[in-house]
N, C-alpha and C positions, 0 to 999 in steps of 0.2 A: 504493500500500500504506500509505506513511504517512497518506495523507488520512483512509483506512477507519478504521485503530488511531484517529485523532484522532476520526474519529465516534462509532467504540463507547465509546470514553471521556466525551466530551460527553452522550452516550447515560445511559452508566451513569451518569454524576454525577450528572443530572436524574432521573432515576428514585429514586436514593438521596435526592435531596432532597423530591420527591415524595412519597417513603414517610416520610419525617421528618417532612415539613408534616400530613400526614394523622394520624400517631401523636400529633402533640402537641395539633392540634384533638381527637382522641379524648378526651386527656386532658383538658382544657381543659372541655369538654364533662361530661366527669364530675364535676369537683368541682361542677357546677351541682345533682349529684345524691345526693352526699355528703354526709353529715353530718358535723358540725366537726369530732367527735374524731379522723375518720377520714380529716382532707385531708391531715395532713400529710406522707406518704408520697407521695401524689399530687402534692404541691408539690415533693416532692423530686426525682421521678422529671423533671418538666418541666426545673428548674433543670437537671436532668444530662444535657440534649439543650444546653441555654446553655450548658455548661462545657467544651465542645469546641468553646471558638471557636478555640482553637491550628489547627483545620480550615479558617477561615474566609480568605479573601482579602483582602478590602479591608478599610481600617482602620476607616471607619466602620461597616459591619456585625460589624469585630469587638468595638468598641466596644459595641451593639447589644446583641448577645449578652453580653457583663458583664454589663452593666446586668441582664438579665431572669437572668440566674443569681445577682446579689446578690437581686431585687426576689422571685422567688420564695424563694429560702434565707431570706432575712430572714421571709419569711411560713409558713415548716414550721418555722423556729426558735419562731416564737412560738406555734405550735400544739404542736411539742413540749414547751414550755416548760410550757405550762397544762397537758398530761396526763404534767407528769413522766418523760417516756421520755430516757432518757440514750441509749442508742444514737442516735437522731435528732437529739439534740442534737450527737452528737461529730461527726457526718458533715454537720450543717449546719455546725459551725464548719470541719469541715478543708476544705469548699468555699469559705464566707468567706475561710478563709486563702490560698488559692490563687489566688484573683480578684483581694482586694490587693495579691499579689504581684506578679500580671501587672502591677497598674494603679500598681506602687511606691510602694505606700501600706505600708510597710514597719510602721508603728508598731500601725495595725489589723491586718497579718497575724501580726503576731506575737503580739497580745494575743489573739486566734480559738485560735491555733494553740495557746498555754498553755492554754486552758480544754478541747483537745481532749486535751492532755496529764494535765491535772488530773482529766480523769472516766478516762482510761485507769488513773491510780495510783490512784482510788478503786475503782474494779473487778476491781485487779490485774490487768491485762490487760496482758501484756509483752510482746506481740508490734505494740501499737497504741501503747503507751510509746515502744519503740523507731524506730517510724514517726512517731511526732512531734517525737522528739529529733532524729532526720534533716532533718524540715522547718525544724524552731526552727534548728538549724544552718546551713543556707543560705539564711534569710533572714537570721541575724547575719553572715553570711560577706557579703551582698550590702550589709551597711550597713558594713564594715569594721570589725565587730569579731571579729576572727578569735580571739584568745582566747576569748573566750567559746562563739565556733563547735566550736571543737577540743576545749573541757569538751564539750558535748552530743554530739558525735561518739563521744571517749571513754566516757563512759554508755554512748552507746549501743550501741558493739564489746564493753562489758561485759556487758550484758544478755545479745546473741545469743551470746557466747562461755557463760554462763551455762547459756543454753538450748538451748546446741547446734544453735544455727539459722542454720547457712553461709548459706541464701537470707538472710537478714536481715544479716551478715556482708558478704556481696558489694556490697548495695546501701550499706552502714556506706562500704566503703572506696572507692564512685564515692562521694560526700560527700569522703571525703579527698582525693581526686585533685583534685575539684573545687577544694576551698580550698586545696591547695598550690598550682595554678597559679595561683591568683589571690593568694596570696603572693609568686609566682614562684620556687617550690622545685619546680622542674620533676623533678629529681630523685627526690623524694620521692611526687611522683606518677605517675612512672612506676612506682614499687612497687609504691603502691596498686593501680594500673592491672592489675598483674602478678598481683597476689593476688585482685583483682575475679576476674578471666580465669581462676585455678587452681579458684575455688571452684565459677564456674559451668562449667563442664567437669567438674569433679567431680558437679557437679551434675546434669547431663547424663548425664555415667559410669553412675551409679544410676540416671536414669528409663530409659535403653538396657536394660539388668544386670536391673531390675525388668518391663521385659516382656517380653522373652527369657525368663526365668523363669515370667510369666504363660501366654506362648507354650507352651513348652515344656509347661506343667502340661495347660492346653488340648488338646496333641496328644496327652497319655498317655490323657485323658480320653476324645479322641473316637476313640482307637484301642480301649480298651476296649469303650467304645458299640460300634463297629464290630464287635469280637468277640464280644459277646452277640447283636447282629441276625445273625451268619452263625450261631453256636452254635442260633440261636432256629429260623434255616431250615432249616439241618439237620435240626435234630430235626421240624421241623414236616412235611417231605418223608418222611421218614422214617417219619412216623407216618400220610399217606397211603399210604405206601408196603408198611405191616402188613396194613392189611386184603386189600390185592391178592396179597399173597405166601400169606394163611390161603386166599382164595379157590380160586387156581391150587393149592393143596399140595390143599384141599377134593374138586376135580375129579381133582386124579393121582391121589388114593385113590380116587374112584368108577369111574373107569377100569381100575387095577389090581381094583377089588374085582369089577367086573362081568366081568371076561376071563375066569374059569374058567368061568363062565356057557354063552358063547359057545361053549369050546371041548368043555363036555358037551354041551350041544346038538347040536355036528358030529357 
């Protein structure tokens, strides 16, 4: 039985990598066919098959896959750079930033990471503010400078409290558990830990609460449906049902009418 489970696994893994190798020749393939303005999307999309090398086993193909996820990003960065698209720019930097991180090039991850920070406050976009004050934060947390970590945290608990966005809140206070235990205020991140936990259960609470209600509206709906089709055959039996009733009342009238007939005859 274990042999099997370890086949179909071998099995699936190969296949999934199969379909990966095929998607990324696709793409590969396309920008042969592309025009400039229009790779850069297409470089991204590659890059983001390399950026799951946390997927990867061996160190050298993890290695591998960096590389072609800096070597494409560097290459949509500068296509988005030429046609000015800030979106593409924020998502090539917050990939740069993440690469470095892996590869402890701390000083490039954080310099990627501000500028993805910087197009967020020029866009006013507070929900990508806040996601990058989380990264900026634990990559100062990874170089020990824990003050400065715990300013960008704080920001960024301010923001989502701001915006009333618990999901943005929960992921605020794994960043804090994270940097207490690497202060060793084990303490203090057991709290955080405690308040991640309340929020996303609350969180939970409402998507349960929210289709139970969808549910619920759904069954009123197709119970009505349901009483207009029985409403609809009814009347429709019904209304076959008219003509055969005129017909037979048709005939008892020609039957009573014709009996006196009959009975002067006799």
């Amino acid at each position: 039985m274990k042999r099997l489970i370890t086949l179909l696994f071998i099995l699936t893994a190969t296949l999934k990598l199969s379909a990966h190798a095929s998607e990324l020749d696709s793409l590969k393939q396309k920008l042969q066919v592309t025009s400039d303005s229009l790779k850069g999307p297409i470089y991204t999309q590659i890059a983001a098959h390399y950026l799951g090398y946390d997927t990867v086993s061996t160190r050298r193909m993890k290695y591998y896959f960096q590389t072609e996820a800096l070597n494409y990003t560097m290459l949509a960065l500068h296509s988005y750079s030429t046609y000015n698209d800030t979106l593409g720019l924020r998502t090539s930097f917050n990939a740069l930033a993440k690469v470095y991180r892996s590869q402890r090039k701390f000083s490039q991850a954080k310099w990627f990471i501000l500028q993805s920070n910087t197009i967020s406050r020029q866009r006013k976009d507070t929900l990508n503010i806040i996601s990058s004050l989380i990264e900026l934060a634990a990559i100062k947390s990874d170089i020990k400078d824990y003050k400065l970590s715990m300013k960008d945290l704080n920001d960024a608990l301010t923001l989502s409290l701001k915006t009333h966005d618990p999901k943005k809140e929960s992921i605020v206070q794994v960043g804090y558990a994270e940097l207490y235990r690497k202060m060793n205020d084990y303490d203090k991140a057991a709290v955080a830990i405690k308040r991640h936990e309340f929020l996303d259960d609350s969180l939970n609470q409402v998507t349960v609460d929210s289709i139970a209600k969808v549910a619920a509206a759904d069954s009123i709906k197709i119970k009505k449906q349901d009483s207009a089709i029985a409403k609809k055959k009814v009347f429709t039996k019904n209304s076959r049902r008219r003509p055969m009733l005129r017909y037979a009342r048709h005939i008892t009238s020609l039957s009573f009418s014709s009996a006196p007939l009959l009975f002067s005859s006799l």
